[in-house]
C-alpha positions in Angstrom: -21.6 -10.9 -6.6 -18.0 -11.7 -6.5 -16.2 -13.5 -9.2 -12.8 -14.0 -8.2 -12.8 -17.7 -9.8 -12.4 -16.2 -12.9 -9.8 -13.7 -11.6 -5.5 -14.3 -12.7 -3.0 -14.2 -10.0 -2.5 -10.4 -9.9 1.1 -10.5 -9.5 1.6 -12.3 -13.0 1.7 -16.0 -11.9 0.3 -18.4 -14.3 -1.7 -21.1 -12.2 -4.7 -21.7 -12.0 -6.1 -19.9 -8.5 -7.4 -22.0 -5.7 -11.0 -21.1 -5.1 -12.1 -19.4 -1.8 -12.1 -21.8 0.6 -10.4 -20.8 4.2 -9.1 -17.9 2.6 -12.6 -16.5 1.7 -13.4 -14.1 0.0 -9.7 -14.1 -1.6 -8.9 -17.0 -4.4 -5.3 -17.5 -3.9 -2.3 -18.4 -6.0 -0.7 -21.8 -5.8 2.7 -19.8 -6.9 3.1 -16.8 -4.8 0.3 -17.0 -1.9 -1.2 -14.1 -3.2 -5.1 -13.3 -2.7 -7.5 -11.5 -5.0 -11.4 -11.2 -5.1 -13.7 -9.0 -6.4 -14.3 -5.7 -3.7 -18.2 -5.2 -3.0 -18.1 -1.6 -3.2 -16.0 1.4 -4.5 -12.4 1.4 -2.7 -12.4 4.7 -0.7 -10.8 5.1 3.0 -13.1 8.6 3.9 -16.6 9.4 4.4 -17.6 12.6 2.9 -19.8 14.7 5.5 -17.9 13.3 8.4 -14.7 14.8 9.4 -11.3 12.9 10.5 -10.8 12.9 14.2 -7.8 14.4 15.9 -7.0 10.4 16.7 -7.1 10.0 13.1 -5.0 13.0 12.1 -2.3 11.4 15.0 -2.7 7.8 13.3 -2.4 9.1 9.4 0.7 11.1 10.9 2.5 8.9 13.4 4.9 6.9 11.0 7.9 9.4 11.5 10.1 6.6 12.2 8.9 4.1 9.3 9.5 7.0 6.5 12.6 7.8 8.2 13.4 4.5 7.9 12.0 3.7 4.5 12.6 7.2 2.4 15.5 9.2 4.3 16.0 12.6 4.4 16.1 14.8 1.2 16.7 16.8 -1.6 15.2 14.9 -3.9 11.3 15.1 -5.9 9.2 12.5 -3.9 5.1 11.7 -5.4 3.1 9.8 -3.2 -0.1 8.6 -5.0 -2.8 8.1 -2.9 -1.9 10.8 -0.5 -5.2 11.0 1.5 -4.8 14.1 3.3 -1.5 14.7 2.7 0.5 13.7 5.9 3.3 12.1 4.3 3.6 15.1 2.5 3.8 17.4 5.2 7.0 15.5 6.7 8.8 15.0 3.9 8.6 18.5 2.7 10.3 19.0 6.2 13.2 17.6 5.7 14.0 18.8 2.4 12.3 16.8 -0.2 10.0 18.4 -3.0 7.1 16.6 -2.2 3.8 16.3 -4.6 1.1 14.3 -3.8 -2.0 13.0 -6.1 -5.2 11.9 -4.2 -8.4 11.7 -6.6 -10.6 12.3 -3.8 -12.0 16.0 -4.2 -13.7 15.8 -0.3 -9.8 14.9 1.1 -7.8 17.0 -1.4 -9.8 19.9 0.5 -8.8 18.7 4.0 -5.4 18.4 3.0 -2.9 18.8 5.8 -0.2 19.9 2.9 -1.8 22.6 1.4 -0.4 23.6 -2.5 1.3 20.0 -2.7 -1.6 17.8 -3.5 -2.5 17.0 -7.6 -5.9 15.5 -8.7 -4.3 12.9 -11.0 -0.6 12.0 -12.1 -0.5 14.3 -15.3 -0.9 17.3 -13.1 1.7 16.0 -10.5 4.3 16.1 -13.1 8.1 13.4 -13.7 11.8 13.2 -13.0 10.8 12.0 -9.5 13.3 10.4 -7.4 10.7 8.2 -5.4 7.2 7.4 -5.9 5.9 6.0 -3.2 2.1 3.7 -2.8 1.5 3.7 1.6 -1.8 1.6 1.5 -2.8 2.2 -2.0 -1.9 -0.8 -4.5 -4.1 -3.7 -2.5 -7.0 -1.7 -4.2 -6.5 -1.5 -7.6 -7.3 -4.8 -9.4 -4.3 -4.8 -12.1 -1.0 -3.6 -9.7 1.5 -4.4 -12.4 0.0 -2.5 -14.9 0.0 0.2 -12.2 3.5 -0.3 -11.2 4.2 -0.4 -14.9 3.0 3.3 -15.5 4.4 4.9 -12.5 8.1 3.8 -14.0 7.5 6.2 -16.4 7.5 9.0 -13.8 10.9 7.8 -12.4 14.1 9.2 -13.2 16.3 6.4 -14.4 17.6 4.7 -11.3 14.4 5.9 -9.5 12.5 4.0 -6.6 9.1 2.8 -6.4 8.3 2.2 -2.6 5.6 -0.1 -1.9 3.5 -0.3 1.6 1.0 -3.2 1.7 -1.0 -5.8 4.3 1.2 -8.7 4.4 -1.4 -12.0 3.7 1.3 -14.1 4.9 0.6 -12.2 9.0 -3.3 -11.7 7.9 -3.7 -15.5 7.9 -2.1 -15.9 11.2 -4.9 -13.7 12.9 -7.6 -15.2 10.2 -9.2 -17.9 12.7 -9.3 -15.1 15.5 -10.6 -12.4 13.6 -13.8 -15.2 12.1 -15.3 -15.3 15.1 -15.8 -11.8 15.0 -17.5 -10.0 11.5 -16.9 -6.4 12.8 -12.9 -7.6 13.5 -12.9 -9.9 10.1 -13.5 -6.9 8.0 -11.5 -4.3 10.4 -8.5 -6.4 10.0 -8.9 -7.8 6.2 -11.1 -5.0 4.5 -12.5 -7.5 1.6 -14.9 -4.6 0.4 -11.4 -2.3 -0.5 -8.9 -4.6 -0.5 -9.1 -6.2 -4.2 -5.3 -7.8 -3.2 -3.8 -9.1 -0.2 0.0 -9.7 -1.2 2.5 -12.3 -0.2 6.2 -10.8 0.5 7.3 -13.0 -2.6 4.0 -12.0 -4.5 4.7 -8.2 -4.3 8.2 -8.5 -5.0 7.4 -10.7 -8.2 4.5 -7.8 -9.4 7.1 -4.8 -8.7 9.9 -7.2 -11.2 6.8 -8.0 -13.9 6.8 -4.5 -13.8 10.6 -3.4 -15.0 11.7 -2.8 -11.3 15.3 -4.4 -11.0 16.7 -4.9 -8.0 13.8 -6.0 -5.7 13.8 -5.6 -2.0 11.9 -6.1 1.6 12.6 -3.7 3.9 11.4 -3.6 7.7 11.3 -0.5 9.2 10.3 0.2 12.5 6.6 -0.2 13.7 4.5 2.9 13.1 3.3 3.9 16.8 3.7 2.7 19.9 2.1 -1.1 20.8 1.9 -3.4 23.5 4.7 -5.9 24.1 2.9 -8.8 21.8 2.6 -6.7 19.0 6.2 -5.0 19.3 7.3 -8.6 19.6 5.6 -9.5 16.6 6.9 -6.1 14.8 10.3 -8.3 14.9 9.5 -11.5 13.5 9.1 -10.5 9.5 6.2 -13.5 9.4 4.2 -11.4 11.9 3.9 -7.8 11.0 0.9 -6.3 9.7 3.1 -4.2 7.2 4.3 -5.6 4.0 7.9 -2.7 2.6 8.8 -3.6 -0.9 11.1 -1.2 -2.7 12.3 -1.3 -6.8 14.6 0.3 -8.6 13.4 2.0 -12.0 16.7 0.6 -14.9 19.5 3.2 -14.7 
C-alpha cells in the first residue's frame, strides 16, 4: 500500500505535497513540481536468470555522444554508482579516465562488460574522484539529498557530481497518452522503481541542499538515433525525456 501522503518533498522543499490526483501514483510539490510515492516492489532494472539481449547491450551502450558531451575526455578518476553492467565504464576507460564503477547487484557485477572496474559498494570503490556520476540511478532511492550528501565526500574539492534523471516536467506531457495504455503508463513512468520523478528546478535544488555550488542543466545530444518528432523534441529542453544536472563539490 502506498503512502506517499505522508511523504516530504524529496528535494528539501517545505510544503505540504498535493495528494495524487492527475499525477498518480506521485504526490507532488507545490514548490519545485517534484513527484514522490512509495515504489511497490524492490528497485532493480535486471532479471536474474534471463540474460540482456544484444539490443540491450547496444541500448546500455549507445550514449557515446551524451558522455562526450556531458563528461569529456580524460585523465581524471571517474565512479559511476549504479553502473549496471558496466558500459559507461567501458568507454570512459577508453579515452583515458580511471574509471571504477559500484553496482550492488551480484547477478550484473558478473555480466559486467568492464571486467576488474566494477566495486560491490562505495567503500571498496575508493575517493579523490574527479566525477561521480548517477545515469538513471537517483529517481530510486527515496532520500536523494542525503545521497548526494555522501557521495561529496568522495569528491576531490572542486569535484563534479553528474546527475542523469526522467525529467517530470516532459513525463506529464506524454501522461494523458501513455493512460490509455497500462503496459505504456508503466514503460514510460516506472512507478514500481521510480520512488522520484524530478523537476529541472527540483534536482537542481536537491544537488544545492546537498553542498553542490554552482548548479547547472546541461543538454547534451540525444542518446541514439530517433525519428524526426522525437529529435525535434530532443531540442526543446521542456520535451526531452532526459533530465542533465551537474554540481560542483566546494573548492
Amino acid at each position: 500500500m502506498r503512502t506517499t501522503i505522508d511523504l516530504g518533498c524529496p528535494c528539501g522543499c517545505d510544503e505540504p505535497l498535493r495528494p495524487p490526483g492527475l499525477w498518480a501514483p506521485y504526490a507532488t510539490c507545490r514548490t519545485c513540481g517534484s513527484g514522490v510515492t512509495t515504489p511497490s516492489r524492490a528497485s532493480t532494472h535486471w532479471t536474474p536468470g534471463q540474460e540482456p539481449s544484444a539490443e540491450q547491450h547496444a541500448i546500455w551502450g549507445g550514449r557515446g555522444a551524451q558522455w562526450a558531451y556531458a563528461v569529456g575526455p580524460g585523465p581524471g578518476r571517474v565512479i559511476d554508482v549504479g553502473c549496471g553492467f558496466g558500459h559507461f565504464l567501458l568507454w570512459a576507460s577508453e579515452r583515458g579516465w580511471d574509471a571504477v564503477g559500484v553496482e550492488p547487484d551480484a547477478w550484473a557485477r558478473e555480466r559486467t562488460v568492464a571486467p576488474g572496474r566494477v566495486a560491490a559498494d562505495l567503500a571498496e570503490a575508493g575517493a579523490d574522484a574527479d566525477l561521480i556520476t548517477l545515469w538513471d540511478v537517483l529517481e530510486h532511492v527515496t532520500d536523494p539529498i542525503a545521497m548526494a550528501t555522501s557521495l561529496r565526500a568522495l569528491l576531490k574539492p572542486g569535484g563534479r557530481l553528474l546527475v542523469c534523471s526522467p525529467d517530470f516536467r516532459a513525463i506529464k506531457v506524454r501522461w494523458p497518452l501513455a493512460r490509455r495504455d497500462p503496459q505504456r503508463f508503466h514503460a514510460l513512468v516506472r512507478p514500481d522503481e521510480h520512488a522520484v520523478q524530478f523537476t529541472p528546478r527540483g534536482l537542481a535544488l536537491t544537488l544545492s541542499r546537498a553542498g553542490y555550488a554552482p548548479v547547472t542543466g546541461l543538454h547534451p545530444p540525444l542518446s541514439r538515433r530517433a525519428g524526426a518528432l522525437a529529435a525535434l523534441a530532443g531540442h526543446i529542453p521542456g520535451l526531452r525525456r532526459g533530465l542533465f544536472v551537474i554540481g560542483h563539490a566546494p573548492g
